[in-house]
C-alpha positions, 0 to 999 in steps of 0.5 A, spaced: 933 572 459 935 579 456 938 584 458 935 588 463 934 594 458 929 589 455 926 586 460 923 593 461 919 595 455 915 588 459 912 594 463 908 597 459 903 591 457 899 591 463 898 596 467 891 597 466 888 591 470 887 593 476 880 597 475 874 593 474 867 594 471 864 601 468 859 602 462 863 604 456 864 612 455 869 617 452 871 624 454 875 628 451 875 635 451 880 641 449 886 642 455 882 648 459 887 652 462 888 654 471 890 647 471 891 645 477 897 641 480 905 644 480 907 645 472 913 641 468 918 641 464 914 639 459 909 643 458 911 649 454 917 646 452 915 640 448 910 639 442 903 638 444 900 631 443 894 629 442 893 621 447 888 616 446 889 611 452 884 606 453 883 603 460 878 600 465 874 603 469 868 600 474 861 600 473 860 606 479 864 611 475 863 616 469 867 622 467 864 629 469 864 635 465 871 637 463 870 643 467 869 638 474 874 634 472 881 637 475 884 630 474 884 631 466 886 638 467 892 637 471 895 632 467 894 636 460 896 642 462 903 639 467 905 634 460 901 640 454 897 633 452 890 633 450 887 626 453 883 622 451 880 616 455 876 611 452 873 607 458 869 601 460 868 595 465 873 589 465 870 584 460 868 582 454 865 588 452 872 591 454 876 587 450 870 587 444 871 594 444 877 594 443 879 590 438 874 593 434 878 599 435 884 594 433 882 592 427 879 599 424 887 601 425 885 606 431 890 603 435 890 607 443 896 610 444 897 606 451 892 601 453 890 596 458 889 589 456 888 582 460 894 578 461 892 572 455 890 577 450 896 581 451 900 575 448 896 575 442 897 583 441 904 582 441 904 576 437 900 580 431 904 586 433 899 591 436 904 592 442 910 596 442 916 594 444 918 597 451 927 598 451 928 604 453 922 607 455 920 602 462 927 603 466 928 605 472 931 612 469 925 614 465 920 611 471 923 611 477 917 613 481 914 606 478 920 602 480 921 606 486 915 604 490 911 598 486 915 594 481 922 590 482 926 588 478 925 581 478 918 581 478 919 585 471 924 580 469 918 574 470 913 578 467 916 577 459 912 573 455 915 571 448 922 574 448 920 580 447 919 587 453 913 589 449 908 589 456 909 591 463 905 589 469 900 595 473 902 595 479 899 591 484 895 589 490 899 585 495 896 584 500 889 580 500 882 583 501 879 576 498 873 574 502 866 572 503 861 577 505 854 576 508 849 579 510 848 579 519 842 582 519 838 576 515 842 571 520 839 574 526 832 575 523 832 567 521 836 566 528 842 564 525 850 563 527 855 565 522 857 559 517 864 556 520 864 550 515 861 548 508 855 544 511 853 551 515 855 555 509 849 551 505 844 552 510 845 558 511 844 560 504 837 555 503 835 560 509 837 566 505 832 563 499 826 560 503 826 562 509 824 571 506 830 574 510 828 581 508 821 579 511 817 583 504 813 577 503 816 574 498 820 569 494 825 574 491 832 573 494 837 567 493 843 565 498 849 566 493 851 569 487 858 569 482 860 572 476 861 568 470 862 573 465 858 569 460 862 563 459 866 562 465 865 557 471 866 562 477 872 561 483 868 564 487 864 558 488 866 556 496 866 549 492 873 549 490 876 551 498 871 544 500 875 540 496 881 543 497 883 547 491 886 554 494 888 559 489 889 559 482 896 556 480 900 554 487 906 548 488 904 542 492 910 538 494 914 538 488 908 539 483 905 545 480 897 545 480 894 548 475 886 549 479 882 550 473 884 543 469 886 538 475 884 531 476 881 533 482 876 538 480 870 533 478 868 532 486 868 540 485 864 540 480 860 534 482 858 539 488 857 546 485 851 542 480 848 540 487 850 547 489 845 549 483 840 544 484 837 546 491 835 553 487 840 557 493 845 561 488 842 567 483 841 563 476 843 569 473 851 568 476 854 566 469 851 572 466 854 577 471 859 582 469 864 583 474 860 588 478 853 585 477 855 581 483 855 587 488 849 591 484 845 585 487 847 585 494 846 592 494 839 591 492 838 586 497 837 580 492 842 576 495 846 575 501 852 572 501 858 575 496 865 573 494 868 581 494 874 584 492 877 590 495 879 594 502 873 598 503 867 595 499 864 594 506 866 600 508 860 604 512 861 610 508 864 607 502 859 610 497 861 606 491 860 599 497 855 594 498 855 597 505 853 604 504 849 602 498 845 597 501 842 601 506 840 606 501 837 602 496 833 597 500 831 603 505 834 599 511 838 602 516 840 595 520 843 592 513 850 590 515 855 586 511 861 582 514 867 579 513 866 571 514 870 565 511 869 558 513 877 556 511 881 563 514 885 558 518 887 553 513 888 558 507 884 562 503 887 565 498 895 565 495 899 570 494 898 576 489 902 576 484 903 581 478 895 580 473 893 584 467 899 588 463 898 595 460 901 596 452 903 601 447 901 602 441 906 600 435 904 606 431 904 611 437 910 616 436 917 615 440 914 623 443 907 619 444 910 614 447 915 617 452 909 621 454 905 616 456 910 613 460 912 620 463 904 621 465 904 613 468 910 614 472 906 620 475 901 616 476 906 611 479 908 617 485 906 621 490 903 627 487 899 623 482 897 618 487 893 623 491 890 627 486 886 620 483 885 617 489 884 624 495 882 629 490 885 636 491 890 638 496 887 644 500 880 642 498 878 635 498 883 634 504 888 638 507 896 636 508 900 636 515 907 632 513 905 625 511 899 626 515 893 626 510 886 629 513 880 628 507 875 633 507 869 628 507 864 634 505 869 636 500 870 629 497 862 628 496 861 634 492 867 634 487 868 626 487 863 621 489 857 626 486 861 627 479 861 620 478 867 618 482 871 619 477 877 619 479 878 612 480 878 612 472 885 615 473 887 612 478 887 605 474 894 605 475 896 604 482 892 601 488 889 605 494 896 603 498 898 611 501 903 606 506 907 605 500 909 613 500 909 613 508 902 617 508 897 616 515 889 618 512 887 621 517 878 619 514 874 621 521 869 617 516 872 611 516 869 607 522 871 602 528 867 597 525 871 598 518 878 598 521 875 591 524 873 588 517 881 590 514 884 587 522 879 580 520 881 579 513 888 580 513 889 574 519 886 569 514 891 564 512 895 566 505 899 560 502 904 561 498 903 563 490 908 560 484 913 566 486 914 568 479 909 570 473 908 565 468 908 566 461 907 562 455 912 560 448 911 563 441 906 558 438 902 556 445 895 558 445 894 560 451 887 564 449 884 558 446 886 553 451 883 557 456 876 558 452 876 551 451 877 549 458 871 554 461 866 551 454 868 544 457 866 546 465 859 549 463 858 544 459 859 540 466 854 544 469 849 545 465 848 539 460 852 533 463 848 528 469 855 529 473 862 530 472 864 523 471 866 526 463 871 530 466 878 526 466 876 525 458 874 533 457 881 534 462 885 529 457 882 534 450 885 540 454 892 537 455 893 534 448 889 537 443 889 544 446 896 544 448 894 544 456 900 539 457 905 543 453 903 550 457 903 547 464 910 544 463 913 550 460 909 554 467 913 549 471 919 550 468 919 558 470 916 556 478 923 551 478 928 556 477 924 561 481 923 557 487 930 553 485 928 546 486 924 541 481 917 543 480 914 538 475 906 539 472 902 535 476 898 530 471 896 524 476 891 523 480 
């Protein structure tokens, strides 16, 4: 372990996780002047630069025309920048994008990166390293209200700093979300349990729960961005499966490569054969999912996020719904048939944020000084409220939005604001801020009180990373072919104790395991080894 100077430049790689999905877009323009935000030290005093920052952005938003956009305005005049954002949805078509700007050489000045790329970019030497740039003098507001010193440490991948995580949701908004009105057009209850779960769903297929007359809806769907086997499936909580990456015992269990998934998979070719989930779910990029709920072609979802079934969320499966479907009594709602016995693990930091090895120490250090704006109170307004006075208006720590202000100059320009404000998560408490949002509905606070009293287990407690020379990427894509394969091609999942054998041996799963095992046994200090057996 180095110095904690070092640990910091970990910071950088992976802040831009915490988007999801949007088409691809550029904006940029020149920097327009009547800005509006306080003025900096920077502007006026330092040379003006020119940015390019490569982030992620979810489907629902587009930058509007640079006259709209104050977000764009702020930022270039207080840090005398010309920014150009590239932006797309979370996926392949994001990474596709950008390693095509890679390899031309036109490297974003910062950009965002999944965590198992991020390896591969530090490796070839696309990142630069972060000494001196994430540290608690340079960001404060970054360190202050998101990121511990100790979480950063754990966050280092390689022996080097050249990455660092975004700033994270810590508590957990994952659930299942169902469409109440279709249980009681069919005369049905709420799923408590798997089997009620699959009768449900073969209701919500069969039995034209939108009453139109016809065979056009289907029970479940997932997202499986062209090649990957979807933990949404409920299959995964049936058998036991909690989480991703969690400790039993004395053992660390990686989900996705377990002995124990071949009753899993086994259920979810069952799942596929009775005809109840989209047949689309693998090729569903992240946001596809919530595009057909909103349209009324399925009726249960896996949804991320506080508000996504918020009543007057425009960019939710709530509002939407009603408004592309022209029913007014369409209702989605929290369930889980395992909210007492555990749901989900604990949040630990995703998908870093980098910079670029050929961006300037100046261009550097004005990426890191705009990021720890974003990281503070003033930049967290701006990109998740809009302007103060106008699209909400300030009583101390008392936040009173605006709601017909916020349409006209957010949600009806594309909601682009979200495109800034990448970098944080919709967490006002965390500057001690009370949103005073008369839009915001008894029935959601009861949504937000129902998710947060289903059981989180305990995560591994620490990020996990790999040795130089580990092939994590390749490891993984070989692991999601073998599971397809399962799915699709195979009778039953009676291959997959040999398939899991290929991953750990030949694909270095064993070594890349053993390794995590390690990090979870000096963070957890106590032995922890790989679970290999039955």
């Amino acid at each position: 372990m180095k110095t904690f100077s070092k640990i910091t430049s970990v910071l950088i790689t992976s802040s831009l996780v915490l988007t999801a999905c949007g088409g691809a877009n550029e904006g940029a323009s020149s920097s327009p002047k009547g800005s509006p935000g306080s003025t900096s030290a920077v502007a006026g005093t330092k040379e003006k630069l020119e940015l390019k920052w490569n982030v992620i952005a979810d489907a629902s938003s587009q930058l509007p025309s640079p006259d709209k956009d104050f977000v764009k305005k702020a930022i270039e005049q207080k840090f005398n920048v010309s920014l150009k954002l590239t932006y797309a949805p979370m996926g392949q078509d994001y990474k596709n994008r950008l390693n095509t700007l890679i390899a031309s050489g036109d490297i974003p000045d910062l950009f965002f990166s999944e965590g198992i790329d991020s390896n591969t970019y530090i490796k070839d030497g696309v990142a630069r390293d972060l000494t001196g740039l994430v540290t608690p003098a340079k960001m404060p507001n970054y360190f202050k209200y998101w990121m511990k010193e100790d979480i950063l440490k754990g966050y280092q991948v390689q022996n080097v700093f050249k990455r660092a995580p975004v700033p994270y949701e810590t508590d957990l908004y994952r659930t299942f979300y169902i469409r109440t009105d279709w249980l009681t057009k069919l005369g049905l209850k709420m799923p408590t349990n798997y089997d009620e779960l699959i009768t449900v769903m073969k209701a919500f297929t069969f039995d034209d729960p939108d009453g139109n007359g016809k065979n056009d809806t289907y029970g479940f769907t997932a997202v499986g961005n062209g090649t990957n086997m979807s933990m949404d499936f409920p299959e995964f909580l049936k058998n036991g499966l909690v989480g991703d990456t969690y400790v039993e015992g004395d053992k660390l269990i990686d989900v996705r490569t377990d002995i124990r998934l071949q009753p899993v998979l086994n259920d979810i070719k069952n799942l596929l054969s009775l005809k109840v989930v989209d047949p689309d779910w693998l090729l569903n990029k992240n946001g596809q999912q919530y595009e057909k709920a909103s349209q009324g072609k399925v009726g249960i979802v896996l949804g991320m996020g506080k508000t996504l079934a918020f009543d007057n969320n425009p960019a939710g499966i709530q509002m939407k719904t009603k408004q592309v479907t022209s029913n007014p009594n369409a209702n989605w709602e929290p369930f889980h048939p395992w909210e007492k016995t555990g749901s989900w693990v604990e949040t630990i930091p995703g998908n870093p944020f980098l910079i670029s090895s050929k961006a300037s120490d100046a261009k550097a250090q004005r990426s890191i000084e705009i990021l720890d704006w974003l990281s503070g109170e003033e930049g967290f307004l701006l990109t998740r409220y809009g302007q103060e006075g106008v699209d909400y208006k300030r009583d101390g720590k008392k936040i009173e939005v605006n709601a017909d202000a916020y349409k006209k100059d957010v949600t009806d320009n594309g909601n682009f604001i979200d495109i800034y404000g990448w970098f944080t998560p919709r967490k006002p408490e965390v500057f001690g801020l009370d949103i005073m949002d008369k839009d915001v509905t008894e029935r959601d606070k009861k949504i937000v009180e129902k998710i947060r009293s289903y059981k989180i287990l305990p995560s591994v407690g620490t990020s996990l990373a790999i040795k130089e020379g580990m092939d994590l990427a390749g490891m993984r894509k070989r692991m999601n072919e073998l599971l397809i394969q399962v799915l699709y091609k195979d009778k039953d999942a009676s291959n997959w104790p040999q398939y899991r054998q290929e991953i750990m041996t030949k694909y270095g799963g064993k070594a890349i395991f053993d390794y995590y095992a390690e990090q979870v046994a000096a963070a957890q200090g106590k032995a922890i080894t790989f679970k290999t057996d039955n």
